[in-house]
FIMI-260975 format. One line per 10 residues: for each residue x, y, z of C-alpha. Coordinates in nm, 3 decimals. Each point is the difference from the previous one (the first is absolute). Example, Ala and Ser with C-alpha at 12.3 -4.5 7.8 and 13.67 -1.06 7.14 Angstrom:
// residues 2
1.230 -0.450 0.780 | 0.137 0.344 -0.066
END
This chain:
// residues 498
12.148 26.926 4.913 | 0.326 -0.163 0.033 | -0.054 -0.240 0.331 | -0.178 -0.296 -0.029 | -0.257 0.083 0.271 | -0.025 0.336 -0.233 | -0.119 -0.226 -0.314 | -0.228 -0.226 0.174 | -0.229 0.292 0.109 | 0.008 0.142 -0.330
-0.105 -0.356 -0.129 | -0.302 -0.001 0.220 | -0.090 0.376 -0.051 | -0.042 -0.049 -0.381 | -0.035 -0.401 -0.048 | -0.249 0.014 0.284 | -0.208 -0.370 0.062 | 0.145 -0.065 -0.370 | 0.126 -0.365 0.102 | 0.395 0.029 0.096
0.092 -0.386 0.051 | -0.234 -0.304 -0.043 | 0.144 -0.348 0.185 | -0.254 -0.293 -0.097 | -0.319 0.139 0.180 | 0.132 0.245 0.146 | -0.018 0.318 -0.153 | 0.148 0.379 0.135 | -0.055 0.344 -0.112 | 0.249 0.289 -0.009
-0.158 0.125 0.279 | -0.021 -0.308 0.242 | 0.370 -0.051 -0.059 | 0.073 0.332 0.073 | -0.270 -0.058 0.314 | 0.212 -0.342 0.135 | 0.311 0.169 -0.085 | -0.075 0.268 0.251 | -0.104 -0.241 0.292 | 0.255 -0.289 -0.067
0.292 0.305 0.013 | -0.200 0.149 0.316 | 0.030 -0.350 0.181 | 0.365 0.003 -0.123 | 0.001 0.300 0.251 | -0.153 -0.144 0.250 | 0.219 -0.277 -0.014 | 0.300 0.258 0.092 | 0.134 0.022 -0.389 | 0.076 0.318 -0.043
0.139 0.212 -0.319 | 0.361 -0.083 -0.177 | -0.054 -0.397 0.132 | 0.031 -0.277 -0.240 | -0.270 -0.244 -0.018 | 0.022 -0.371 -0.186 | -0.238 -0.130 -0.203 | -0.007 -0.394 -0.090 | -0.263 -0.064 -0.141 | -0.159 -0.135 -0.387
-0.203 0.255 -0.229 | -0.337 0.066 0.117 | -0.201 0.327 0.152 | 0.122 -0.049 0.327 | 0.393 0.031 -0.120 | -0.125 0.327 -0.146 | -0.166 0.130 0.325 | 0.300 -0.094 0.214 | 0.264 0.152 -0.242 | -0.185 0.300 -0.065
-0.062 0.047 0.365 | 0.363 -0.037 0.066 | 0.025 0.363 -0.219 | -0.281 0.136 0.187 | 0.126 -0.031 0.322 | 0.346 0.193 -0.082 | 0.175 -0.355 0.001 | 0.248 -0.182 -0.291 | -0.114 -0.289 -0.161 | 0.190 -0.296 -0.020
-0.156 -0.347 -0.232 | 0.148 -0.307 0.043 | -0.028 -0.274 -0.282 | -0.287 -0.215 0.080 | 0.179 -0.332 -0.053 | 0.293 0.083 0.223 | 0.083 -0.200 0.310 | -0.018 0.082 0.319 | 0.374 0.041 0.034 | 0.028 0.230 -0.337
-0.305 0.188 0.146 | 0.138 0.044 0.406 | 0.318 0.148 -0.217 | -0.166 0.249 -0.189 | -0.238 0.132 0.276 | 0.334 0.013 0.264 | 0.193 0.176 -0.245 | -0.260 0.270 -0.076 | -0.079 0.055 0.327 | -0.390 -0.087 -0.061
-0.193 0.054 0.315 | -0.262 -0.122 -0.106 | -0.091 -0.304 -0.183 | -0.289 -0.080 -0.249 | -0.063 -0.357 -0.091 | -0.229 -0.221 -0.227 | 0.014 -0.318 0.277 | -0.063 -0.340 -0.232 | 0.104 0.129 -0.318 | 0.041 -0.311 -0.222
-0.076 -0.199 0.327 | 0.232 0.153 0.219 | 0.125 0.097 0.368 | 0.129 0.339 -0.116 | -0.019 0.161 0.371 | 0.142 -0.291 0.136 | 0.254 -0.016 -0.255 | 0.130 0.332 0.083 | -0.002 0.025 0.351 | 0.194 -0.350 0.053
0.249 0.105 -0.299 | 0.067 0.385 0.265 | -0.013 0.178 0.258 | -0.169 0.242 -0.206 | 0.180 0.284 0.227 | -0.128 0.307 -0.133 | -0.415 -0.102 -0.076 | -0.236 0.047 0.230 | -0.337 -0.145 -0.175 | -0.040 -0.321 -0.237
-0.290 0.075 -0.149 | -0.209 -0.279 -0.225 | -0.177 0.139 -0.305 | -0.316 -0.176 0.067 | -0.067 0.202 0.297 | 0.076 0.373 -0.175 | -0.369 0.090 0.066 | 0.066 0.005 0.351 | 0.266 0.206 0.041 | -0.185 0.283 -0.181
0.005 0.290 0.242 | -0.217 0.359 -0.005 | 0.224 0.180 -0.252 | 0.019 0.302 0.259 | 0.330 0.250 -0.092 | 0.092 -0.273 -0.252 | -0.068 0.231 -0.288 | 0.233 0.218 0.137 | 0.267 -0.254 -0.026 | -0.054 -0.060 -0.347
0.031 0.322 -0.074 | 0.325 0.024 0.192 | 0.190 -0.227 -0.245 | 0.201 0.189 -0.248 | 0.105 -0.118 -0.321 | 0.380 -0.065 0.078 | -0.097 -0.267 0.280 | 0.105 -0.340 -0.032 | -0.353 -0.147 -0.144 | 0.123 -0.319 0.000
0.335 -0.279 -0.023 | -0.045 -0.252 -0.263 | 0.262 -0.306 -0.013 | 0.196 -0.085 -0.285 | -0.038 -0.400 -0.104 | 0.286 -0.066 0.139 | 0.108 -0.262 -0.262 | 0.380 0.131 0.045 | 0.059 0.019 0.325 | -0.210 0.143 0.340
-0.317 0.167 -0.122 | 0.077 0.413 0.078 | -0.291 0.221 0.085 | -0.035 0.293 -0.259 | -0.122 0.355 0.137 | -0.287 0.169 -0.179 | -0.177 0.365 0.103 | -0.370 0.060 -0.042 | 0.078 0.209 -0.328 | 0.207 -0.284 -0.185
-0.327 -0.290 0.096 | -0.238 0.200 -0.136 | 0.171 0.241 -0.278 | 0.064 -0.386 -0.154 | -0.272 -0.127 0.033 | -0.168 0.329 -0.212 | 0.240 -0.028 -0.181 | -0.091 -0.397 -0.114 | -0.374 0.102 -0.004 | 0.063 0.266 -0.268
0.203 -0.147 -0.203 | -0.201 -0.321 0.009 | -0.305 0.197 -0.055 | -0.150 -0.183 0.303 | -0.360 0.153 0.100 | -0.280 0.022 0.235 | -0.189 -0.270 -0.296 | 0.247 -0.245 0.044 | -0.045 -0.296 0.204 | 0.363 -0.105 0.099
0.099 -0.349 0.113 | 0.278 0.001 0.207 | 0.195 -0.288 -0.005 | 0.344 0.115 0.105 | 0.088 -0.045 0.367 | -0.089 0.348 0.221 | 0.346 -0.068 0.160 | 0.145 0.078 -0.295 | 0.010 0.349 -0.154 | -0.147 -0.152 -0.318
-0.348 -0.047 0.213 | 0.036 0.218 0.254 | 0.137 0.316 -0.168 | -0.119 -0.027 -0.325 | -0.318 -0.230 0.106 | -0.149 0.152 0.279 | 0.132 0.372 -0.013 | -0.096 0.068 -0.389 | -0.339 -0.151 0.095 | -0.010 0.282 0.210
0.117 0.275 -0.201 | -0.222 -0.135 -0.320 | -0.309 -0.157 0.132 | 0.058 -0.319 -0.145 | -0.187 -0.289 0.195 | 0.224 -0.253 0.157 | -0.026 -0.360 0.003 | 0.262 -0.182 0.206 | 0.087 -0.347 -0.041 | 0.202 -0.183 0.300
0.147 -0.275 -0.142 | 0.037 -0.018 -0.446 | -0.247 -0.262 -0.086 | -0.028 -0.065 -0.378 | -0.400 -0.093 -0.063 | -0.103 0.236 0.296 | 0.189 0.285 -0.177 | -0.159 -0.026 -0.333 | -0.357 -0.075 0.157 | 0.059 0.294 0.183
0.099 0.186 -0.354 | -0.259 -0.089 -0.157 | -0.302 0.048 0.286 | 0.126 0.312 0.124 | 0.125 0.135 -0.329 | 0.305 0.060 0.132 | 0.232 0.294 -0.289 | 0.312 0.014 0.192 | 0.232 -0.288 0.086 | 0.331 0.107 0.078
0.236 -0.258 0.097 | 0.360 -0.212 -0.082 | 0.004 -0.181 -0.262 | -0.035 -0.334 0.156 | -0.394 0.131 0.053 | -0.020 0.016 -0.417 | 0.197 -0.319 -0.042 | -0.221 -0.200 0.239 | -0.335 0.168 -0.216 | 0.148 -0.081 -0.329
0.073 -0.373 0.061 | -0.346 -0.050 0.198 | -0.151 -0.276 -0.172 | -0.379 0.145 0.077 | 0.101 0.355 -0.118 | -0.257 0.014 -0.218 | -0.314 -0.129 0.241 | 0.088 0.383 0.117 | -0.093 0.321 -0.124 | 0.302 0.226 0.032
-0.102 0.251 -0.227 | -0.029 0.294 0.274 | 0.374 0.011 -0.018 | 0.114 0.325 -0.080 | 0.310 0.050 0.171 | 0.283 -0.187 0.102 | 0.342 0.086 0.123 | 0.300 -0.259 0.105 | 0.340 0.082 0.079 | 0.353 -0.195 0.090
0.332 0.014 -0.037 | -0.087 -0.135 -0.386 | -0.360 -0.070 -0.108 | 0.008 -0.270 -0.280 | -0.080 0.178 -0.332 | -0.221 -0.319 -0.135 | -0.163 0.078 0.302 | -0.135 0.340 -0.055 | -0.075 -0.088 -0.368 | -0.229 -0.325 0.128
-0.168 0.234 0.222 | -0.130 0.275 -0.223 | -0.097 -0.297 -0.303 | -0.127 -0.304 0.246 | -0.145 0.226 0.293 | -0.127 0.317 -0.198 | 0.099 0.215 0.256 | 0.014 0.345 -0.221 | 0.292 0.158 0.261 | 0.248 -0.234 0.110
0.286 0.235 0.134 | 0.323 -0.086 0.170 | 0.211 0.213 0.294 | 0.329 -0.060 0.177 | -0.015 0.048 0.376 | 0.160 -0.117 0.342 | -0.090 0.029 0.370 | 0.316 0.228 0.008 | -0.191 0.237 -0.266 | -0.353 -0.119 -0.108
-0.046 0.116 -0.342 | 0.274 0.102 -0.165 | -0.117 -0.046 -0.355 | -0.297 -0.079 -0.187 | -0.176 -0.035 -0.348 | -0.294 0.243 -0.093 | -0.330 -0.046 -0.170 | 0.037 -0.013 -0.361 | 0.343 -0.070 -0.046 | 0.083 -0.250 -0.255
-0.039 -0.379 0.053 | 0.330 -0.107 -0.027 | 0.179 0.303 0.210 | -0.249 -0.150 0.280 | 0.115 -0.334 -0.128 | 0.390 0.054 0.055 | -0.002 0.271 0.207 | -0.091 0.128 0.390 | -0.093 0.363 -0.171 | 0.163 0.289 0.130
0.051 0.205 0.336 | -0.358 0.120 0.186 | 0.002 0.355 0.091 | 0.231 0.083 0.258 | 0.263 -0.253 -0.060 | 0.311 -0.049 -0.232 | 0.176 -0.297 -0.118 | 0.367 -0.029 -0.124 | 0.195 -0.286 -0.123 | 0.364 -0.020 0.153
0.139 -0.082 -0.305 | 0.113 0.158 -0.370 | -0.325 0.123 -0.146 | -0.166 -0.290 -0.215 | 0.181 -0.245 0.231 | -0.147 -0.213 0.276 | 0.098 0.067 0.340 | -0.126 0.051 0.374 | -0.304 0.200 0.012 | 0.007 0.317 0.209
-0.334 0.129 0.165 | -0.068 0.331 0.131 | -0.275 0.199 0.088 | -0.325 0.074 0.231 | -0.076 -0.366 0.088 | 0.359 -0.166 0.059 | -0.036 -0.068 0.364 | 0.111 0.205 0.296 | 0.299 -0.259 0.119 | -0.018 -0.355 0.149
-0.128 -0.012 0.345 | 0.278 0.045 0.262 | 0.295 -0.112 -0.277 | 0.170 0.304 -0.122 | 0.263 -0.206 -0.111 | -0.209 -0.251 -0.254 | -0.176 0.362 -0.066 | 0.306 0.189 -0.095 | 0.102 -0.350 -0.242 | -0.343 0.080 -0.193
-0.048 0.369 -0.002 | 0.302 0.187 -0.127 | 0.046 0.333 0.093 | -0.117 0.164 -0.303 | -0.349 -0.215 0.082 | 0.032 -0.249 -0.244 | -0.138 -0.344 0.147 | 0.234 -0.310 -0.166 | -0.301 -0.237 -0.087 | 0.240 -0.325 -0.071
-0.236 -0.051 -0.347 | 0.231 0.043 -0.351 | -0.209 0.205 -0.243 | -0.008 0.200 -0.309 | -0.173 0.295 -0.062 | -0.107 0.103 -0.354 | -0.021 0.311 -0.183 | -0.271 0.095 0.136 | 0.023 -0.094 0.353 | -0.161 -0.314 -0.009
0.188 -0.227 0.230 | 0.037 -0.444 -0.046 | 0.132 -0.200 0.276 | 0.197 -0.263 -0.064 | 0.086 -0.126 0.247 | 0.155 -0.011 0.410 | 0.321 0.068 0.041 | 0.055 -0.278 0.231 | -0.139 -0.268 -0.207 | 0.239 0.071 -0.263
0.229 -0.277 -0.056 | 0.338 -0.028 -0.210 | 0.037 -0.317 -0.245 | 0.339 -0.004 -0.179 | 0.056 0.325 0.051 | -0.340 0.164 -0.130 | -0.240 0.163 0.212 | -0.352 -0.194 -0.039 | -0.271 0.188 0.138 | -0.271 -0.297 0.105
-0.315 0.219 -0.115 | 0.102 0.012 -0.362 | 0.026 -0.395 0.010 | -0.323 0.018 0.170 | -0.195 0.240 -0.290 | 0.128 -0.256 -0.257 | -0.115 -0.305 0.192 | -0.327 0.167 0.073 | -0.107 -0.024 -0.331 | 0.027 -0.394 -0.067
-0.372 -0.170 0.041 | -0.069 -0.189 0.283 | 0.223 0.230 0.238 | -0.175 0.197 0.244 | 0.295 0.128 0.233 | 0.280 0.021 -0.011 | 0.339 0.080 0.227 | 0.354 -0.033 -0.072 | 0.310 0.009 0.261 | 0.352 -0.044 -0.065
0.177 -0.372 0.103 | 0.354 -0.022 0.081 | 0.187 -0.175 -0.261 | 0.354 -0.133 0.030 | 0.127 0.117 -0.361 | -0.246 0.294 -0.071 | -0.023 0.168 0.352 | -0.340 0.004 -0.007 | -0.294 -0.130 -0.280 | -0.385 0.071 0.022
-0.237 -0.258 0.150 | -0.390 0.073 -0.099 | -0.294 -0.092 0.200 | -0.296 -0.045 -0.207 | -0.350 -0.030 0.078 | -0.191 -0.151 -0.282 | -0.376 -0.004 -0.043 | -0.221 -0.295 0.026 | 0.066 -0.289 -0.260 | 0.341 0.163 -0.107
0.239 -0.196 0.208 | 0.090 -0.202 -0.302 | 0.034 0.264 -0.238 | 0.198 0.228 0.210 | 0.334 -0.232 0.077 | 0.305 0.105 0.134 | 0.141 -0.015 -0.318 | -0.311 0.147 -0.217 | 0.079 0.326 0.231 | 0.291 -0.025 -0.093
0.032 -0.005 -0.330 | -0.274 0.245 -0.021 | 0.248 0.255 0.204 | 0.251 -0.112 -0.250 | -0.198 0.135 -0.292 | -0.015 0.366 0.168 | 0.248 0.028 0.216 | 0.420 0.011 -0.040 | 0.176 -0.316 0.134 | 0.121 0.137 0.326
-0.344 0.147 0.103 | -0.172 -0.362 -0.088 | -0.084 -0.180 0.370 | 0.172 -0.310 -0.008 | -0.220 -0.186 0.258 | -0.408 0.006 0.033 | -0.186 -0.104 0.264 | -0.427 0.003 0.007 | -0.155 0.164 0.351 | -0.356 -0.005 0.070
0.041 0.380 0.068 | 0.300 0.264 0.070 | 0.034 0.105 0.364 | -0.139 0.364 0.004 | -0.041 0.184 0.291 | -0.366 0.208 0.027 | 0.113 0.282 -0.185 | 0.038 -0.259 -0.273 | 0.471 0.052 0.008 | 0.078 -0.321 -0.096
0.215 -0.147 0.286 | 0.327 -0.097 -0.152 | 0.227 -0.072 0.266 | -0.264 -0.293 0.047 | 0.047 -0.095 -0.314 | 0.399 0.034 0.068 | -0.042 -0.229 0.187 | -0.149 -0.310 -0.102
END
């Protein structure tokens, strides 16, 4: 059961009319997905998409993105999700360069012309249907041979061609096989010890692997009842919590930020928390600690991943607050982590293993820079990895910056500046600096009512107190909140450049 068409009949045969996904009123059973999976990927057919195409999906979180991606499997094709809040431009580029023919689309999105976006920003050369979400239930087709199809896709096809953030240059397209989307996502489930009781809230994007890989897929491969969210929205999210008992919330850590500093928290019962796992390049420690004593959630876990390899490392049940605390955990089955550096020194971390991506879509040359030829993917994040495996970020490569001549790495600035009351987020980029080369500028955002209490120069002096001299940010500037992409990467070459 290593193909995604595979896993969702196995979901149906033992999860039966056991509800799958429930969207507002709208509730659907393991077996009616597996039912409109069937037609929407027979009407695919009909449409002339055959196996090995690529099919984009733009489109927001809901049942129908489900159908339509899952469909895409069915019918032999590749998926390929676009992020919701792209352009029409970014999205033409991404569907031309994939060679999508065929084109799925939620038209009005956030009051939108999507369609008419992308066909006036392309040609479009390669698609031959535009098709708008809202009318899914009429392509639906007699599923005829389309079982056979299914059954036709092995587990070393191309299941589907996620894009990187591309917050560094032009987004690149990363190559996954059927085997790799769902041995991670099992992999997430088990070590999460997600089940068919749970009542999942999915929050993350379905474009990205976060949602779609380890959101939709483990749903299928545990049980776990999905409820997808389009757009975050603070008091729907914990009404939601509270009135459908929601136990899993997985999400970055700008979801926990926004509940801890929610003024109404406590009008909300968010006791069915059970689980909840975040993950970034560095997850602030004061963080984690605030959400196992101010949330109660009893397993609050934390896992290092990238579209390029999905889950790379995570924390397990039971392990110790404070390894969850300052740590990502250790490698899941089937991977292996390595620090390119003297042992007990930070350095690049090295990925290998069952889930590090296939290649980059047509770019064997940005595929050969990442993958060496002993397999090890260079992630760009500087790590350390302790005795017993447990890897900590700290930080991106790329956002290091050198003032007088030391290395200042802007995460350990912005652990330290975490912890001062009235901050709630925090980001901090180098500045060039005529005698020092280059000196850290942080960007605070400060909660309600703190604005006089947190000064430029309370933050700091308070960085003074913890930090040496040449890691101290010399400048300090208050945001109403950090540029973040959906996948919740805060976007620092924004912040560059301001």
């Amino acid at each position: 059961m290593d193909t995604i068409p595979a896993v969702l009949r196995a979901a149906a045969d033992r999860y039966g009319e056991k509800p799958a996904y429930v969207d507002g009123d709208r509730t659907v059973s393991f077996n009616g997905i597996l039912d409109l999976v069937r037609r929407t990927a027979a009407g695919y057919r009909e449409r002339g998409f055959g196996a090995g195409e690529r099919a984009a999906l733009w489109a927001p979180n809901s049942i129908d993105w489900v159908v339509a991606a899952l469909a895409v499997s069915y019918a032999g094709g590749t998926l390929v999700p676009l992020n919701s809040r792209y352009t029409g431009h970014e999205a033409a580029d991404i569907v031309e360069r994939s060679g999508a023919t065929l084109v799925l689309v939620a038209d009005g999105f956030l009051g939108r012309d999507q369609i008419g976006e992308l066909r006036s920003a392309a040609e479009l050369r390669n698609v031959r249907d535009v098709i708008d979400l809202a009318a899914l239930d009429q392509l639906a087709a007699e599923p005829g041979d389309i079982d056979e199809i299914a059954d036709a896709v092995t587990p070393d096809d191309v299941a589907d061609i996620l894009f990187t953030s591309g917050t560094t240059g032009q987004p690149k397209g990363a190559m996954s096989a059927h085997r790799q989307t769902v041995g991670v996502a099992r992999a997430w489930g088990d070590l999460g010890g997600v089940t068919a009781d749970d009542r999942y809230l999915v929050v993350n994007p379905f474009f990205h692997s976060f949602g779609y890989k380890v959101g939709i897929i483990t749903g299928l491969t545990t049980g776990a009842t999905l409820y997808p969210l389009a757009t975050f929205d603070l008091d729907r999210t914990m009404a939601l919590i509270e009135s459908a008992k929601i136990t899993v919330l997985p999400g970055a850590p700008a979801i926990y930020q926004s509940l801890l500093a929610a003024p109404n928290r406590a009008d909300h019962d968010l006791t069915s928390l059970r689980l909840a796992v975040t993950g970034a390049a560095v997850v602030p420690v004061v963080l984690i600690e605030r959400m196992r004593e101010e949330l109660d959630i009893n397993q609050v876990v934390t896992a290092f991943g990238m579209t390029e390899a999905v889950v790379v490392t995570m924390a397990r049940a039971g392990d110790p607050a404070e390894l969850v605390a300052t740590t990502c955990g250790r490698a899941i089955p089937g991977m292996e982590v390595r620090i390119d550096a003297p042992d007990g020194e930070g350095g690049e971390l090295l990925v290998r293993g069952d889930f590090v991506m296939l290649g980059y879509l047509d770019d064997p040359g940005a595929t050969a820079e990442a993958i060496d030829p002993d397999g090890w993917l260079h992630t760009g994040d500087v790590g350390v990895l302790d005795d017993q495996g447990n890897l900590r970020i700290t930080d991106r490569l790329k956002d290091m910056y050198i003032s007088g001549g030391f290395n200042v790495y802007p995460a350990e600035v912005e652990q330290a500046l975490m912890r001062m009351d009235g901050i709630t987020d925090v980001a901090v980029v180098g500045v060039p600096d005529e005698r020092m080369g280059e000196v850290g500028k942080a960007y605070v955002v400060v909660s309600t009512g703190s604005t006089n209490e947190v000064t430029p120069e309370a933050v700091i002096a308070f960085a003074k107190d913890r930090l040496a001299n040449f890691k101290v940010p010399r400048f300090v500037e208050h945001i109403d909140a950090l540029p973040r992409n959906l996948g919740g990467k805060v976007l620092k070459n924004e912040l560059r450049k301001k």
